[in-house]
C-alpha positions in Angstrom: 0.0 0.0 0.0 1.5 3.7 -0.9 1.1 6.0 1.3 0.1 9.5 0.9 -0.1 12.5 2.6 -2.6 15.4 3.2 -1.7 17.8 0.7 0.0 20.9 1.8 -1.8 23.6 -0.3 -5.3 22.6 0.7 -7.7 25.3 2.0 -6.6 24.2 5.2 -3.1 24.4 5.5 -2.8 28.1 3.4 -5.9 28.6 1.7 -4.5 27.6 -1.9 -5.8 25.4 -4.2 -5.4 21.5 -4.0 -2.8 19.5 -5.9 -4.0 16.6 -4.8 -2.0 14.3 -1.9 1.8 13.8 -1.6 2.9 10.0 -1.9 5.9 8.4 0.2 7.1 7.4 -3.6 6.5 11.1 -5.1 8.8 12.8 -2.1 12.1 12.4 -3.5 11.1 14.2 -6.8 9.4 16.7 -5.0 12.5 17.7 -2.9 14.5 17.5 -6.3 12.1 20.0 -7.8 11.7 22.3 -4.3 15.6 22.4 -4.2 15.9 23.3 -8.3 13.3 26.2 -7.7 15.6 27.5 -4.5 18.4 27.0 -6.3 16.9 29.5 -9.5 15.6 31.9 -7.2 19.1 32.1 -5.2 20.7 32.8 -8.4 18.5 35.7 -9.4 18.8 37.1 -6.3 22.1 36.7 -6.0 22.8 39.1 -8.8 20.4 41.6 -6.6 22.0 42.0 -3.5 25.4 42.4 -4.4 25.0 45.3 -6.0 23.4 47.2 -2.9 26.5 45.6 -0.7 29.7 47.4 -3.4 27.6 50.4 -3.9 25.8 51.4 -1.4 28.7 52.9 1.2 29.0 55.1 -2.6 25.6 56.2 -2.8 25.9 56.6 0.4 28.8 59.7 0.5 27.5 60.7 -2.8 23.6 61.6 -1.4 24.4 62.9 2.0 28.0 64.4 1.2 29.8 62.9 4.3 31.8 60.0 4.1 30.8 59.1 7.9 27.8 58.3 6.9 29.0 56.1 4.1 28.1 52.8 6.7 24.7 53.8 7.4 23.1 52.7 3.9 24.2 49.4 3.9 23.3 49.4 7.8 19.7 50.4 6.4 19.9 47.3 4.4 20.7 44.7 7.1 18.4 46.3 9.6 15.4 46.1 6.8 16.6 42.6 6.7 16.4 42.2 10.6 13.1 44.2 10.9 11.5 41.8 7.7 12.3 38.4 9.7 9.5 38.4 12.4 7.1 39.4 10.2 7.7 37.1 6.9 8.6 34.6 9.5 5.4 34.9 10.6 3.8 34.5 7.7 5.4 31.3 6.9 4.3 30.0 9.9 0.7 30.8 8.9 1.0 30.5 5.2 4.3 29.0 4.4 7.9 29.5 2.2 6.2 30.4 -1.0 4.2 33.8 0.2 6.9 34.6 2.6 9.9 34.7 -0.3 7.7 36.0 -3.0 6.7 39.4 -0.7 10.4 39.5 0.5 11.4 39.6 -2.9 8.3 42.3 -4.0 9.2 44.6 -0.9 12.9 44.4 -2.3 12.0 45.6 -5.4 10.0 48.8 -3.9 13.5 49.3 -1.6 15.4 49.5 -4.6 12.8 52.0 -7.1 13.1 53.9 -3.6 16.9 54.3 -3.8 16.9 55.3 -7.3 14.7 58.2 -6.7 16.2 59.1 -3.7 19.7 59.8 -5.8 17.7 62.0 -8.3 15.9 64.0 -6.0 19.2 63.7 -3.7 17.2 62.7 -0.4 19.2 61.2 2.1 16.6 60.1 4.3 14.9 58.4 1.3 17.7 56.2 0.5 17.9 54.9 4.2 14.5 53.9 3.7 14.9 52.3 0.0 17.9 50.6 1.2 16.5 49.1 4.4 13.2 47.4 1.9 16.3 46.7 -0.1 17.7 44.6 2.8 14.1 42.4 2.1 15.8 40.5 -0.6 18.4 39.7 1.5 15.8 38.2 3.9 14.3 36.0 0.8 18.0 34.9 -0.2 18.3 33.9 4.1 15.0 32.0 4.4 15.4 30.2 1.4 18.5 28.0 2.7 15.8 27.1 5.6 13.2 25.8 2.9 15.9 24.1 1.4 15.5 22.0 4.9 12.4 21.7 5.2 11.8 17.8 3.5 15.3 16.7 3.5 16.9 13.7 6.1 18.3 15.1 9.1 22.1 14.0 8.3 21.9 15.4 5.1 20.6 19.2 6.1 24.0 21.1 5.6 24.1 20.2 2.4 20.7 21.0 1.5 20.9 24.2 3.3 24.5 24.6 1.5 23.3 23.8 -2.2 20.9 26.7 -1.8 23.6 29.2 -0.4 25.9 27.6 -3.5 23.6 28.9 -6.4 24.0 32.5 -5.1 27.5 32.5 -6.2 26.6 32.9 -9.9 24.5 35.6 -9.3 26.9 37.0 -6.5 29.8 37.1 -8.3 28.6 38.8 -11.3 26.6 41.2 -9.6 28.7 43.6 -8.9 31.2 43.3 -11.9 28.2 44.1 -14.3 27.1 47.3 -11.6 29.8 49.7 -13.7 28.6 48.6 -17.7 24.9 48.9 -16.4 25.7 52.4 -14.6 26.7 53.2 -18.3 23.5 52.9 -19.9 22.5 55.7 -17.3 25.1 58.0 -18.6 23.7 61.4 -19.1 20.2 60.3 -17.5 19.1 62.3 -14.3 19.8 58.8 -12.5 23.6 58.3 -11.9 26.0 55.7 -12.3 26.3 54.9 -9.0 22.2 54.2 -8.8 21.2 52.7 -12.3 22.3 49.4 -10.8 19.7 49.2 -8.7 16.9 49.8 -11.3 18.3 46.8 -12.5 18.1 44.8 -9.3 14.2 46.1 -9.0 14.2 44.2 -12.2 15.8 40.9 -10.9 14.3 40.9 -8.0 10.6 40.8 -9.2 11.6 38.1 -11.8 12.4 36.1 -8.2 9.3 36.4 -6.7 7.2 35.1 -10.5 9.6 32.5 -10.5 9.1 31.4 -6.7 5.2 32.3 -7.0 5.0 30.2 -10.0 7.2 27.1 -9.1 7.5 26.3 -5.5 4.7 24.0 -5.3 3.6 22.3 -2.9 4.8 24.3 -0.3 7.8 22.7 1.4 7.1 24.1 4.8 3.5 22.4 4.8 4.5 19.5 3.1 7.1 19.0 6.2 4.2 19.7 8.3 1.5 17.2 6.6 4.7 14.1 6.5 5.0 14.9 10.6 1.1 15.6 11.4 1.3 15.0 15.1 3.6 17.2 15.7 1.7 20.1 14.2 -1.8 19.4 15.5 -1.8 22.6 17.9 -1.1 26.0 15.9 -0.1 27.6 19.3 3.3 25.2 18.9 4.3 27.4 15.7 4.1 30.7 17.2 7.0 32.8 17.5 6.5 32.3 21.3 6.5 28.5 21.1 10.0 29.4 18.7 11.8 31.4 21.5 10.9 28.7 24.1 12.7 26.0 22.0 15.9 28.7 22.1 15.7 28.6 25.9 15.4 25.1 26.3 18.2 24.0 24.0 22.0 25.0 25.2 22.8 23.9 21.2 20.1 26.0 19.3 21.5 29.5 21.8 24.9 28.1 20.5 23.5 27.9 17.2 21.8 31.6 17.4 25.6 32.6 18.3 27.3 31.5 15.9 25.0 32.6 13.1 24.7 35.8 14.7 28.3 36.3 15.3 29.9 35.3 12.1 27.8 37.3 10.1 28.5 40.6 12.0 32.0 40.4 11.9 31.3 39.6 8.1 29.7 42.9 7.3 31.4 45.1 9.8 35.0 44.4 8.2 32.9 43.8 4.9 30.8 47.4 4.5 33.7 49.7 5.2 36.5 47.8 2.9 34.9 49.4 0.1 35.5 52.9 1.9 39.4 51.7 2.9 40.3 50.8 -0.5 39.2 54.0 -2.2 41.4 55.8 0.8 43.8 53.7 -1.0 43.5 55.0 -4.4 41.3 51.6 -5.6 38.7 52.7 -8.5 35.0 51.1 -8.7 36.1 48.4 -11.2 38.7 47.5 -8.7 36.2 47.5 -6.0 33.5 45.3 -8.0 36.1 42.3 -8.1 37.4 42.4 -4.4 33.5 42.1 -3.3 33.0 39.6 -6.0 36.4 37.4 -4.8 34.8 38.1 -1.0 31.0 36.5 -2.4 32.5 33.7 -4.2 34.0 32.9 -1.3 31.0 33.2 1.1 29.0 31.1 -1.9 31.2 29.3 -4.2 32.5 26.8 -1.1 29.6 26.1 1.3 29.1 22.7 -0.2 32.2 22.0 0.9 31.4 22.8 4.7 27.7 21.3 4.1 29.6 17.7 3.9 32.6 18.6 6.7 29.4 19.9 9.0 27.0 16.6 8.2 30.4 14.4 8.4 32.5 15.8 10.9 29.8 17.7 13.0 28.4 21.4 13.4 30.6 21.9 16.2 33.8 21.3 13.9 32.6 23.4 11.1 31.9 26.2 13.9 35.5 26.0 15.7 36.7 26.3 11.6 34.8 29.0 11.3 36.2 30.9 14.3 40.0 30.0 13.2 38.9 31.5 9.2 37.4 34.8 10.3 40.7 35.2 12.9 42.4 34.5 10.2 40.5 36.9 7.6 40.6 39.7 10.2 44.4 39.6 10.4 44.7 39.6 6.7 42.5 42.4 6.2 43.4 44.9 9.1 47.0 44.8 8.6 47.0 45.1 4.3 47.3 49.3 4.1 47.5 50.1 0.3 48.3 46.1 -0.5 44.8 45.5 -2.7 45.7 42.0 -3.2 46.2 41.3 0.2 42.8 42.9 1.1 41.1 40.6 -1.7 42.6 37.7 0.3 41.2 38.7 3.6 38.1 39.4 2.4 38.0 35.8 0.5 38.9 34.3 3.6 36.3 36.1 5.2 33.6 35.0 3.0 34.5 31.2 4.0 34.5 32.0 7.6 31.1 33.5 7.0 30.1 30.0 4.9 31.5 27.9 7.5 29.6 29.2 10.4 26.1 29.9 8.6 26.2 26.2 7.2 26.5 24.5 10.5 24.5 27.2 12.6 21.9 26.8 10.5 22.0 23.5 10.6 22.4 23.3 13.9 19.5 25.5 14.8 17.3 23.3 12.6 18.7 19.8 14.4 17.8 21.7 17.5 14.5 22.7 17.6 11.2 20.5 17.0 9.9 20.8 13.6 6.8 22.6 14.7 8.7 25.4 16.2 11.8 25.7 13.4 10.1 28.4 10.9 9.4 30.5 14.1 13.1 29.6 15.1 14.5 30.4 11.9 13.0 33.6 11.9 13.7 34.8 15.2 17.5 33.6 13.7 17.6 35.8 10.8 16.5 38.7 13.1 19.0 38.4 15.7 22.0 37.9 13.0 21.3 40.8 11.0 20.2 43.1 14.1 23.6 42.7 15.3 25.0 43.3 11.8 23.5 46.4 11.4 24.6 47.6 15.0 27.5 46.4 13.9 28.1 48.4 10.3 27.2 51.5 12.5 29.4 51.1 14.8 32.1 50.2 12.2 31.6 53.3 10.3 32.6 55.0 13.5 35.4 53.3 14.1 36.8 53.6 10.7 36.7 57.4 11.1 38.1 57.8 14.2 40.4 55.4 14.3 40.8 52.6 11.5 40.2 49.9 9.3 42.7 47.9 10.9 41.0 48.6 14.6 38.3 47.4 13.0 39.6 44.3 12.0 40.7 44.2 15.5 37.1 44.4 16.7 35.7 42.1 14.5 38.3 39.4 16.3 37.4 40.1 19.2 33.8 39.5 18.9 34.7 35.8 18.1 36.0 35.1 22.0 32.3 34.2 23.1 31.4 32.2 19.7 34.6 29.9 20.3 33.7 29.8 24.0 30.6 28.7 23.7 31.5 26.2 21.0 34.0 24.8 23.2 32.1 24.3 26.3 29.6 22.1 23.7 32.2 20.2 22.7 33.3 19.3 26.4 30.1 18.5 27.4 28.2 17.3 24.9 29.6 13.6 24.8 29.5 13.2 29.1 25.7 14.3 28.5 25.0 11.8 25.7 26.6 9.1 27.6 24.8 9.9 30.4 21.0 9.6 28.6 21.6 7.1 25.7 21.1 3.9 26.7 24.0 1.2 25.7 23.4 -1.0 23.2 19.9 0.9 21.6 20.0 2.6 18.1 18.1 5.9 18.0 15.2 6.0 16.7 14.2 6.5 13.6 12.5 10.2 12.6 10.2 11.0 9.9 11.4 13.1 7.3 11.2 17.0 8.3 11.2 15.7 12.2 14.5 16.7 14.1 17.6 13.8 14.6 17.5 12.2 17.8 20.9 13.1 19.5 24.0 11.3 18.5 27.9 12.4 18.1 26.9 13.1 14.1 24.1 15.6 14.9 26.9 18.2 16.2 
């Protein structure tokens, strides 16, 4: 007998259309598909963001005319990102992925028509606010790796999570080495160089959300939920309450929170202001484009690579090598001066250090939570990461100006000491506590697809 499950666009679950019910035979082509769609939507998107992360410090000095204020457009774009989570999180608890990306994807387009007109009718407060709905296509790009998730095995969710943060490197790395020929065709236009780009990524980013409206289907969210239905009887269980009680009760999902967190805003603080350094250091925009396109390919082009070391060697692993490549990176980076190629090597090491921890964190966080709770989770995740950045790329700004990019380096160091701690406290306890509740001489037992791992020395 097959089996089947309900399907996860009936009226019930999101109030779409029926496609009729899932089978146990059909799921393996359906997480094909859902992972194909992710993996086209990354790549559009991917040649979206980028653009906002090399030129917006530009616009930036350009609009307000003080180069202290250069950090506080891409800030605008990682807080929108941070103050988008909750809410589309929210969503996707209610409705799921699909609705959640494709409005993430919509808002980003409106962020980016916003910071167009804000350069003609040279309103700084304006392009705060287009760059921080700008920062929702970031958000879509985030959440997607989480969907990616959503149906696969348990010991193989960092390199589902990975192949989805993969496909951004086509996208990522051409992004901002086609911002200068597109600012050309806005040559003698009232919109400038510097801004055509992001008409352009308006563009890109509303191709996204057809593509994710039209193709992500079934839902892979719901269809997690319909293959584990007792764990999602009671809606109260995927509230974004229910989601920050699985935080507190889990030492490895805070751990996980961390490291996410962490990594990514030492990524952005060093990241946002090297832009700003290397034109103290006589770099041109061309010059620019490819150090932030070396630094994506790099945060991209390798995270399969720490999706297999985190599902084979553990997340804790992939997290202690992502503490030793962002050292590493900050080093590099602080102490280059006028050497270009030894900034592009900082920042590519920086972008694997980013990879490294926001493969296993995520996968981590996912392993760590039950399944009803992980969208709120996830959410909650995204906001906390990209609060921090943007706190962070203010505060960076500052530092640059009053002191410099290689204190800032310095900085972004030293907010890896409670990461690593953390990480190694887990890795010193973690075994004594398995001993003490596994029982010898039982296997674990077996989870349904989309249902966390039970604990073993291969979760972490």
């Amino acid at each position: 007998m097959t089996n089947t499950f309900d399907s996860p666009d009936t009226p019930t679950e999101s109030g779409l259309p029926g496609a009729g019910p899932v089978t146990a035979d059909e799921l393996p082509g359906l997480r094909r598909r859902t992972s194909a769609v992710l993996v086209a939507s990354q790549i559009l998107g991917g040649l979206g963001v980028p653009i906002g992360i090399a030129l917006a410090p530009v616009l930036a000095t350009e609009v307000s005319g003080s180069e202290a204020l250069s950090g506080l457009a891409p800030t605008a774009s990682v807080t929108g990102t941070a103050l988008f989570s909750l809410p589309l999180a929210a969503l996707m608890i209610s409705r799921g992925r699909r609705p959640g990306l494709v409005l993430a994807y919509l808002i980003g387009a409106l962020g980016a028509g916003l910071v167009v007109l804000a350069t003609v009718v040279e309103s700084f407060p304006l392009l705060l606010l287009g760059m921080a709905g700008f920062g929702a296509g970031s958000s879509a790009n985030l959440q997607a790796r989480f969907a990616a998730a959503d149906l696969v095995e348990p010991d193989r969710r960092g390199r589902a999570i990975s192949t989805v943060i993969w496909a951004t490197t086509i996208g990522s790395v051409l992004g901002p080495n086609i911002a200068a020929p597109v600012g050309h065709v806005f040559r003698g236009t009232a919109i400038s160089e510097q801004a055509g780009p992001f008409f352009f990524a308006a563009g890109i980013f509303l191709l996204a959300a057809l593509v994710v409206w039209a193709l992500l289907r079934p839902d892979p969210l719901l269809t997690a939920r319909a293959l584990a239905p007792q764990e999602s009887e009671s809606p109260a269980g995927r509230s974004l309450r229910a989601g920050i009680a699985a935080v507190r009760a889990s030492p490895m999902a805070r751990l996980a929170l961390v490291t996410v967190a962490v990594s990514h805003t030492a990524m952005v603080s060093i990241m946002v202001m090297t832009p700003v350094d290397m034109g103290h250091h006589g770099a041109g925009l061309q010059l620019i484009g490819l150090v932030i396109s070396g630094h994506i390919a790099g945060m991209y082009a390798f995270s399969p690579v720490m999706g297999r070391l985190s599902d084979r060697f553990g997340r804790l692993t992939v997290i202690g090598l992502a503490v030793g490549l962002l050292s590493c990176a900050a080093l590099l980076a602080g102490t280059a001066g006028a050497s270009h190629g030894q900034t592009a090597a900082g920042l590519f090491v920086l972008g694997l250090g980013w990879s490294a921890g926001l493969v296993a964190g995520s996968a981590l966080l996912t392993d760590s939570v039950p399944q009803p709770a992980r969208a709120a989770v996830q959410g909650l995740s995204d906001l906390t990461m990209n609060t921090a950045a943007g706190i962070g790329g203010v505060i960076a700004g500052v530092i640059v100006a009053r002191a410099s990019y290689g204190w800032l380096n310095v900085v972004g160091a030293c907010l890896l000491l409670p990461m690593a701690a953390l990480a190694l406290r887990q890795a010193l306890t973690r075994p004594a506590a398995h001993a003490e509740t596994a029982a010898p001489g039982t296997a674990p037992a077996a989870t349904a697809p989309g249902a966390p791992a039970a604990p073993s020395s291969d979760d972490v």
